[in-house]
C-alpha positions as CSV (number, residue, x, y, z in Angstrom):
1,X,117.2,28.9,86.8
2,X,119.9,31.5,86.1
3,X,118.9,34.6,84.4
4,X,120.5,34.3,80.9
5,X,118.4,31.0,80.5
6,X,115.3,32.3,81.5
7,X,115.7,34.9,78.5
8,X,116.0,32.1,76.1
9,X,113.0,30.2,77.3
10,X,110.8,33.9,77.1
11,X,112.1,34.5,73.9
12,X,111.6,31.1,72.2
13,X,108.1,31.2,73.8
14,X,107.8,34.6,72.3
15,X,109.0,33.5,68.6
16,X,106.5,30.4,69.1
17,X,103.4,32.5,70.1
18,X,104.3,34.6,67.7
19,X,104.3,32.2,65.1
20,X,100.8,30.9,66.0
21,X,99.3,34.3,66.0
22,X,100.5,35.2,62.7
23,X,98.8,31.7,61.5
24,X,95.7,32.5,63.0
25,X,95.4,35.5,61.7
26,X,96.3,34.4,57.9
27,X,92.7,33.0,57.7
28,X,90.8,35.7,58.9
29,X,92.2,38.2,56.7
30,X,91.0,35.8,53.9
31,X,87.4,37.2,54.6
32,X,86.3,39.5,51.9
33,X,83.9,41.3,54.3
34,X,84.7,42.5,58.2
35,X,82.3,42.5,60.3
36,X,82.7,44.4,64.2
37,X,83.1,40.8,65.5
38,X,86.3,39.9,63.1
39,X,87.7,43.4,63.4
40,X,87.6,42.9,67.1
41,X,89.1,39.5,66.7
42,X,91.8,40.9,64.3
43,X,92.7,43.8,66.6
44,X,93.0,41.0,69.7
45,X,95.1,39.2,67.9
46,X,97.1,42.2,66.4
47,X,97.3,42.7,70.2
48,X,98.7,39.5,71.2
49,X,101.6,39.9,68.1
50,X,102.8,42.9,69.5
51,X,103.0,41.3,73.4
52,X,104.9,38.5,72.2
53,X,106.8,40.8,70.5
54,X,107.8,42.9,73.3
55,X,108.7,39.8,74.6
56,X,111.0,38.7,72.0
57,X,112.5,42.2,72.6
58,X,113.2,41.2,76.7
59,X,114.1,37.7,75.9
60,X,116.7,37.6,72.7
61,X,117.4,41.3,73.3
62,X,116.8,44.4,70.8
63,X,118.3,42.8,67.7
64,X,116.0,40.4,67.8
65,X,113.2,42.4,69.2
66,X,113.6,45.0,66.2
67,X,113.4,42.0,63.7
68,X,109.9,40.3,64.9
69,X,108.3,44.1,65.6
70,X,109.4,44.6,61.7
71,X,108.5,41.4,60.5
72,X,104.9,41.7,62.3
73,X,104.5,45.4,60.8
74,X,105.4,44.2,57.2
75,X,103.3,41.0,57.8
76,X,99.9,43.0,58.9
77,X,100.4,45.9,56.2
78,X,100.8,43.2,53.4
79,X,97.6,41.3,54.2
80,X,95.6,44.8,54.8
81,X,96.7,46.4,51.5
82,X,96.8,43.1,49.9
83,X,92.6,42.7,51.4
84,X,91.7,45.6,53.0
85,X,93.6,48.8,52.1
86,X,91.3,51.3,54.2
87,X,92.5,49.6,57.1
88,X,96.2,49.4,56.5
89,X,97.6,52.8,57.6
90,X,95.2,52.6,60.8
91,X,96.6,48.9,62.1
92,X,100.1,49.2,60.9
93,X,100.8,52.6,63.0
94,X,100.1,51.1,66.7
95,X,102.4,47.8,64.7
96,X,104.9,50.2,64.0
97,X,104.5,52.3,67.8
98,X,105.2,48.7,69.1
99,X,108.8,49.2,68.1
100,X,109.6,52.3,69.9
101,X,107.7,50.6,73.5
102,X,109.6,47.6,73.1
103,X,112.4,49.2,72.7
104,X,111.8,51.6,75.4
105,X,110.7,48.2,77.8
106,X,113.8,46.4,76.7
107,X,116.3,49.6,77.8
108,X,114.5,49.8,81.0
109,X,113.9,45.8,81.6
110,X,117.7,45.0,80.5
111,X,119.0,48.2,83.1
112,X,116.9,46.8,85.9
113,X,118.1,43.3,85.0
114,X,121.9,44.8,85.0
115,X,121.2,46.1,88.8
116,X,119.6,42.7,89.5
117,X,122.6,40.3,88.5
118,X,124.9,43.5,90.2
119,X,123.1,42.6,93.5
120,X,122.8,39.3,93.2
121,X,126.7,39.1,92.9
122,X,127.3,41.3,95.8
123,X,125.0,39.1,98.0
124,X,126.7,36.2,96.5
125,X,130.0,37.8,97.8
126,X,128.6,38.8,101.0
127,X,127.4,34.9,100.9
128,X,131.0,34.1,100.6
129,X,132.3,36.6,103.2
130,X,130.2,35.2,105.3
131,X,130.8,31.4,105.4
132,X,134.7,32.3,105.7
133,X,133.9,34.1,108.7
134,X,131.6,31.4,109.7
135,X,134.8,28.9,109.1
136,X,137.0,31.3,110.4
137,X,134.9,32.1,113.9
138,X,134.6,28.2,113.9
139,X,138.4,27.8,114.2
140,X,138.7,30.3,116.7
141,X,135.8,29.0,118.6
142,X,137.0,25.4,118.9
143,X,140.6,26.9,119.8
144,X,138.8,28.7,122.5
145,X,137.1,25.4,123.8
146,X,140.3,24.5,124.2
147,X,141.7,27.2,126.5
148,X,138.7,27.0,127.9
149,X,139.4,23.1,128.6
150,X,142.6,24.0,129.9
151,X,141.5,26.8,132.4
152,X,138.6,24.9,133.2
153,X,141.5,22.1,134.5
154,X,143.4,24.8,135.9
155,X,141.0,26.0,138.5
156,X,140.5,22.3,139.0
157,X,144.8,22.4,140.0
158,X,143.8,25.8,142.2
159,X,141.5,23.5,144.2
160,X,143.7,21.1,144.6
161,X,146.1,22.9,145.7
162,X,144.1,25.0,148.3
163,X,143.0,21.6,149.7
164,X,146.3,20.9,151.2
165,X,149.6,22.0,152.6
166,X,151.5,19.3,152.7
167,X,154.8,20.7,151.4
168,X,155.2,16.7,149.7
169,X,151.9,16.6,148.8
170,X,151.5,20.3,147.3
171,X,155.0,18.9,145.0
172,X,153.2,16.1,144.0
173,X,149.8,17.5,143.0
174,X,152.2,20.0,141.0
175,X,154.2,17.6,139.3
176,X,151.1,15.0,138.5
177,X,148.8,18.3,136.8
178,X,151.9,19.6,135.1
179,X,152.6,16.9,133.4
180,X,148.8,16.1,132.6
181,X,148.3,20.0,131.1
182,X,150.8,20.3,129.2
183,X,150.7,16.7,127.4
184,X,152.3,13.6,127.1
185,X,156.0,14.4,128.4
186,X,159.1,12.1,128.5
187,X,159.9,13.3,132.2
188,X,159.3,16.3,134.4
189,X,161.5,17.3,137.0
190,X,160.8,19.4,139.9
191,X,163.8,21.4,141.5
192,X,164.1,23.3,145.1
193,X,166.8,25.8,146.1
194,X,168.5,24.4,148.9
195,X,168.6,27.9,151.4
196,X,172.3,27.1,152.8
197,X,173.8,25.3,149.5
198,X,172.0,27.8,147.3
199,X,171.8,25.4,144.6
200,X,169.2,23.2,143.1
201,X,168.2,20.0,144.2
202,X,166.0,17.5,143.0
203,X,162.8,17.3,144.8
204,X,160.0,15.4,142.5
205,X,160.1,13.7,138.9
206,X,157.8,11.7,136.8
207,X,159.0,9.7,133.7
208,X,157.6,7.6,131.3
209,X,158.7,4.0,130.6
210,X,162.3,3.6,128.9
211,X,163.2,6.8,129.7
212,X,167.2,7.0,130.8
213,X,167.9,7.8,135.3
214,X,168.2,10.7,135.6
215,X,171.9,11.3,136.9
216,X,171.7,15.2,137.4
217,X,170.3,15.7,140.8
218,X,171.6,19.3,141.4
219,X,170.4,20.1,137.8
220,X,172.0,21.6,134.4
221,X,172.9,24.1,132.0
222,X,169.3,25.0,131.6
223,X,168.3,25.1,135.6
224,X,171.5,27.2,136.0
225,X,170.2,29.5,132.7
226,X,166.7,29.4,134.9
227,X,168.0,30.1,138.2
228,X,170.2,33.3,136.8
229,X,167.8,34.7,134.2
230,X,164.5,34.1,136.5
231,X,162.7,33.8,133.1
232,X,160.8,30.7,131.4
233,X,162.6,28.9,129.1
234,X,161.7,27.3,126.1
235,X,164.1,24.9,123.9
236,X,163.0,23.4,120.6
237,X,166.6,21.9,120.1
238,X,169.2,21.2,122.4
239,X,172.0,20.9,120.0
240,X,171.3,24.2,118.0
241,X,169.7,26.7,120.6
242,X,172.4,29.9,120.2
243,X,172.1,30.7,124.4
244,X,173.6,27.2,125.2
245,X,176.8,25.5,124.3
246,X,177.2,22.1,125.7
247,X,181.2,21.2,125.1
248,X,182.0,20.3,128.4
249,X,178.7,20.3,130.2
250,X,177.1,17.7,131.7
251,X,173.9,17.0,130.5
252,X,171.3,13.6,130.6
253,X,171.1,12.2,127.4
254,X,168.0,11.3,125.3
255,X,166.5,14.8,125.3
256,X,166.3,17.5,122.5
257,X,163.2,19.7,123.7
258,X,162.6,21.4,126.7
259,X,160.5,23.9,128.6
260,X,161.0,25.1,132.2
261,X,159.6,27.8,134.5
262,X,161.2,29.4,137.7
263,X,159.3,29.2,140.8
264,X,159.4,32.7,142.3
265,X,158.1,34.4,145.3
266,X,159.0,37.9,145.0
267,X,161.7,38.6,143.5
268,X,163.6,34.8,144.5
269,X,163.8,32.2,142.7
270,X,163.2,28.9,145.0
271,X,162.3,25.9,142.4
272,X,162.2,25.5,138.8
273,X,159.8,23.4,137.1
274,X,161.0,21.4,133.6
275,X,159.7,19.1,131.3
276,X,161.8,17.2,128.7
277,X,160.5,15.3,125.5
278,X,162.9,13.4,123.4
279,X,161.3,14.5,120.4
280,X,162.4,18.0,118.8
281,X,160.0,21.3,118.7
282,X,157.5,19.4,120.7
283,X,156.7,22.4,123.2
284,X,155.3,25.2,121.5
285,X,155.0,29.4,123.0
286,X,151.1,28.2,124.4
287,X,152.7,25.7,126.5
288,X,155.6,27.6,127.5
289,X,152.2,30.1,128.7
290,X,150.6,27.9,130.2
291,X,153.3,26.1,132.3
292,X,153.9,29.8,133.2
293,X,150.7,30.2,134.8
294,X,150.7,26.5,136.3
295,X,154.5,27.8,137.7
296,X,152.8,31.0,139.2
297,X,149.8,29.1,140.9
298,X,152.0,26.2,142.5
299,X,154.5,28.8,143.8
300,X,152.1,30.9,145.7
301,X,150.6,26.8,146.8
302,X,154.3,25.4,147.6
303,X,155.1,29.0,149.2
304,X,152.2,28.4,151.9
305,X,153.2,25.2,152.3
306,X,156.5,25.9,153.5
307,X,155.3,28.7,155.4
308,X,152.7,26.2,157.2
309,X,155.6,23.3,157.6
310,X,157.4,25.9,159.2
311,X,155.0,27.5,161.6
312,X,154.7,23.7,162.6
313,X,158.6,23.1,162.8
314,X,158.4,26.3,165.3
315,X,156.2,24.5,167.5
316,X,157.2,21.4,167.9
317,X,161.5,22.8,167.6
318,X,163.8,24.3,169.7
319,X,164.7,27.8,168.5
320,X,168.3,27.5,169.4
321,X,169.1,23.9,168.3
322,X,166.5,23.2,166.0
323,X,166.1,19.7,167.4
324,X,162.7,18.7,169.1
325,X,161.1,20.3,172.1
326,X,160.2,18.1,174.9
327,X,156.7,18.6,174.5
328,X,157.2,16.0,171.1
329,X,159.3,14.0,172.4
330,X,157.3,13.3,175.2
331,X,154.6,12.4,172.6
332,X,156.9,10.4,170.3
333,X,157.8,8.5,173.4
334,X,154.7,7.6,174.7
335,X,153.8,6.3,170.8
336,X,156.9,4.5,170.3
337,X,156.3,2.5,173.6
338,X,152.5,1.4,172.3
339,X,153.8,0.4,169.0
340,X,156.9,-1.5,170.6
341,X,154.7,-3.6,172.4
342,X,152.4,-4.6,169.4
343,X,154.9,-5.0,167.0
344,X,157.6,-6.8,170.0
345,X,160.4,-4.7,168.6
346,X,163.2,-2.7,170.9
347,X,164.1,0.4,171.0
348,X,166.2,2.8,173.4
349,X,165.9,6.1,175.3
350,X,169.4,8.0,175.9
351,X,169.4,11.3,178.2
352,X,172.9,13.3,177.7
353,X,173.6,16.2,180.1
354,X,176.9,18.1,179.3
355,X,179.7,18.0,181.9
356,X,180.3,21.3,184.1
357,X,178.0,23.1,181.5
358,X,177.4,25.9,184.1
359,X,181.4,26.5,184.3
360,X,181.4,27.1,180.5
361,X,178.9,29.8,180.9
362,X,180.5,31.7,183.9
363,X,183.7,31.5,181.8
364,X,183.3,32.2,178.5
365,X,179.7,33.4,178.5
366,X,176.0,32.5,177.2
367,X,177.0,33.3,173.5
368,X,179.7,30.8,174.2
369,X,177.0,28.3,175.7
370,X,175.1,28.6,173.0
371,X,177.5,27.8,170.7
372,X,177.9,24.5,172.6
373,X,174.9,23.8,172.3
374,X,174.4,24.2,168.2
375,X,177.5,22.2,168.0
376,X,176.2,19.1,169.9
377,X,172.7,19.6,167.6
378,X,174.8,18.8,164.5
379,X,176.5,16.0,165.9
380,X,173.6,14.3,166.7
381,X,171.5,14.9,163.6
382,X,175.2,13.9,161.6
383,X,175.4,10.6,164.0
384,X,171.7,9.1,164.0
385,X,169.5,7.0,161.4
386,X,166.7,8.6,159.7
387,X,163.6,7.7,162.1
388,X,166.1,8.5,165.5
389,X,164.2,11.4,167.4
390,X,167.2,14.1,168.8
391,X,165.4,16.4,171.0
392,X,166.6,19.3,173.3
393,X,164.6,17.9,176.4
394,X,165.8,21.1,178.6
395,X,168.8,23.5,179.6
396,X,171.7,21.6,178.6
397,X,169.9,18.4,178.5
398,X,169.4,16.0,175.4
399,X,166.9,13.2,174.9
400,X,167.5,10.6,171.9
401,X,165.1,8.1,171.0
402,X,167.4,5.0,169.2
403,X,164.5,3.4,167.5
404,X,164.8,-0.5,166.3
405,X,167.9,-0.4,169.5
406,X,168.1,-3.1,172.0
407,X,170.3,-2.0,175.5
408,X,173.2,-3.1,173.8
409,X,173.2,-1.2,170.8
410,X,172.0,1.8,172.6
411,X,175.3,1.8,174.4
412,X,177.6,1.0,171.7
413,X,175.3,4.0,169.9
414,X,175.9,6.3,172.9
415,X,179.6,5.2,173.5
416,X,180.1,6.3,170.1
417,X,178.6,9.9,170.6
418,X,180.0,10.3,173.4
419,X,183.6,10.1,172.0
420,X,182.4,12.0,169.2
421,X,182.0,14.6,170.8
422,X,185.1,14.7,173.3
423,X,187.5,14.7,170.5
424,X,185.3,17.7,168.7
425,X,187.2,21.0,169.1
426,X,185.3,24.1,170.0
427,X,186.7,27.8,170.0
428,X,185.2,30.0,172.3
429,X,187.0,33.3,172.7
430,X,189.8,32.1,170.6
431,X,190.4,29.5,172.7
432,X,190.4,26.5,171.8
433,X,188.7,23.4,174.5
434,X,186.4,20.8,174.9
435,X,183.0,19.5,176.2
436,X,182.3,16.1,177.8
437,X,178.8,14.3,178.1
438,X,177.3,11.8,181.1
439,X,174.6,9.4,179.1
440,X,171.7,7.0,181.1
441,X,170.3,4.3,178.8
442,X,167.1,2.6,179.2
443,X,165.1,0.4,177.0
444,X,162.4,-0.6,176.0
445,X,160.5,-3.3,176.8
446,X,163.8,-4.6,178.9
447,X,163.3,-2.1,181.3
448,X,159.9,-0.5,180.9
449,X,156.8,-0.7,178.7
450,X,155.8,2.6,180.1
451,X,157.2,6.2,179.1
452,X,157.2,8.0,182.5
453,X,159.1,4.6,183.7
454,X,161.3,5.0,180.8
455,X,162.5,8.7,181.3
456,X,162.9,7.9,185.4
457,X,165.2,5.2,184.5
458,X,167.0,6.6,182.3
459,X,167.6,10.2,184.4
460,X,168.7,7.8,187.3
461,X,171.5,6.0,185.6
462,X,172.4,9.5,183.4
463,X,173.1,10.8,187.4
464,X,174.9,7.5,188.2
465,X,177.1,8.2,185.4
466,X,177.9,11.8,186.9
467,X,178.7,10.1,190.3
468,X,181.2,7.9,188.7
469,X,182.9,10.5,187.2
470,X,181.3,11.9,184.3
471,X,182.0,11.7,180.7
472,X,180.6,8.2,180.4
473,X,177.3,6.1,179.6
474,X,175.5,4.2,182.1
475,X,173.0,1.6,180.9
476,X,172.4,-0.2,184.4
């Protein structure tokens, strides 16, 4: 019950209680003799007018208060003059003292009632303060289950990520979480720096249904932006952003929003890593962050990756030509002959030796060799199908396996090569000449099932094609 209608209940009791006592005391003073048992009773009750007095004073407050002590006092003196006049004066002073203590009680109980609604509105506002905190750490807690959500998912990526080092399979777990962290995405592309183009290629993407091919496979305005600034990027609106004007650029279409990260090591940009949505300001600055930190985490993972493929590369390449040791090939061989024989399919084994190599050396030099050498890598890997093993199987000897190649094919194959590279034209020490190769052919499973078999025939017919003259392929 609030406190202004507590007072009206205390006073009405009051006025009530009053009202009775006065009544009860009407019949009493009616007796024409006092005895000590009725002046007790009269001076109880007397007692009782001036309590409910009092609380008529706390209750309606001093107006009232001062009203009921004055109409008690004139109500007691009346009936004792009017019955018993010796005891007037000495029961209508403590009537009349009444006053002055109610008053006194009401100053003091209305003050300590003042400080008691002052506190209970400050603990009301302290009530209030608190449940907007409440509501206000509430907010910031459930935003923080979020983050907490998302980094939770990102040490899940770190995992990943230190579970492999497959350079494809390192791009794949990147592009896969990317697009899974961030939300639901209309694509996400994944760019490398190609090291002797130095320019973006294409590496990985993800799209969603209905989404339009994507055309730009050496990237756009933004990758360039990217690549040159080394800075994340974040567009809410293609067709507004001031840093980009797009007359004249090519650009896919169907994409208005976009956020993108550079993959750095150092100070070197190698990748960039975008996503696109067709809808406009549908990244915000958190996910611009947090594709940050996803960029920062699968360069260091894509780094060691490329590291790793390349300690690998170094053991199973030639330094020189970059082409396969023999070692590999030697092991490629031997597994291509066990799956030729299960599956019934052909393939070929060509050894090249280059003509008078020796003679190039004494006359122009090793640097000059060398340069030979690089120059017949390219030609290969430029001539052959993807699958086709080019190794350098020693000194100035080649080995190609000519997979999915009967003996025929392997010598049109060869024939071809071998003109090839005749009718290249190689400077060494400004001068301008030419190289000539001797190839032997033999196949498989016409004339082997067997590696060792394979490479014996083949070195015998690749020294038959010397005796007859060089700069020819022999097959038989």
């Amino acid at each position: 019950m609030s406190p202004s209608k507590t007072r009206l209940v205390l006073g009405a009791f009051a006025v009530t209680f009053l009202i009775i006592t006065l009544l009860a005391v009407y019949p009493v003073f009616s007796i024409q003799s006092l005895s000590a048992r009725n002046l007790g009773f009269i001076s109880l009750l007397i007692l009782l007018v001036n309590i409910c007095t009092i609380f008529v004073w706390i209750g309606w407050g001093k107006v009232c208060g001062l009203v009921a002590s004055v109409f008690s006092a004139v109500f007691i003196y009346f009936f004792f003059v009017s019955h018993y006049p010796g005891f007037a004066l000495p029961y209508l002073l403590p009537t009349l003292g009444s006053i002055f203590v109610g008053h006194k009680f009401a100053d003091k109980f209305f003050t300590l009632r003042q400080k008691y609604v002052m506190k209970i509105e400050k603990t009301d506002e302290e009530i209030n303060l608190l449940k907007n905190k409440i509501s206000t750490d509430r907010g910031e807690l459930s935003h923080l289950d979020g983050r907490l959500s998302r980094f939770s998912y990102l040490n899940s990526i770190i995992e990943k990520f230190s579970s492999s080092l497959s350079k494809e399979e390192v791009i794949k777990i990147i592009v896969e979480n990317a697009y899974r962290t961030i939300g639901k995405s209309d694509r996400i592309l994944l760019f490398l720096v190609d090291p002797i183009k130095q320019e973006l290629k294409l590496t990985h993407s993800k799209k969603v249904n209905e989404v339009p091919y994507i055309k730009l496979k050496n990237g756009d305005i933004f990758d360039r932006w990217i690549l040159k600034k080394r800075q994340p990027l974040l567009v809410k609106d293609i067709n507004t952003d001031f840093r980009f004007s797009l007359e004249g650029e090519k650009i896919d279409k169907g994409f208005n929003s976009i956020i993108a990260t550079p993959l750095t090591t150092e100070d070197k940009v190698f990748g960039v890593l975008r996503l696109d949505s067709r809808k406009k300001s549908f990244y915000t600055q958190d996910d611009l962050r947090l594709l940050d930190v996803i960029s920062d985490l699968a360069s260091v993972a894509l780094q060691n990756a490329i590291l790793y493929e390349r300690v690998s590369d170094l053991a199973i390449t030639d330094g020189l030509t970059s082409l396969y040791v023999q070692k590999f090939f030697k092991e490629r061989l031997s597994n291509e002959t066990v799956r030729s024989l299960k599956s019934g399919k052909s393939f070929s084994l060509a050894l090249i030796d280059i003509d008078d190599f020796k003679e190039y050396n004494d006359k122009y030099g090793h640097t000059a060799g060398d340069l030979v050498l690089r120059r017949l890598s390219e030609i290969f890997r430029e001539s052959l199908r993807a699958g086709d093993i080019a190794a350098r199987y020693g000194g100035e000897e080649f080995a190609l396996i000519l997979l999915g190649r009967d003996k025929k094919s392997a010598v049109s194959v060869s024939e071809s090569l071998r003109k090839k590279i005749e009718n290249t034209s190689l400077v060494l020490r400004r001068q301008k000449t030419a190289v000539t190769v001797s190839i032997g052919i033999a196949s498989c499973p016409d004339d082997s099932t067997l590696s060792e078999d394979l490479i014996r025939d083949a070195d015998k017919r690749l020294y038959a094609a010397k005796e007859k003259g060089k700069n020819r392929v022999c097959a038989k």
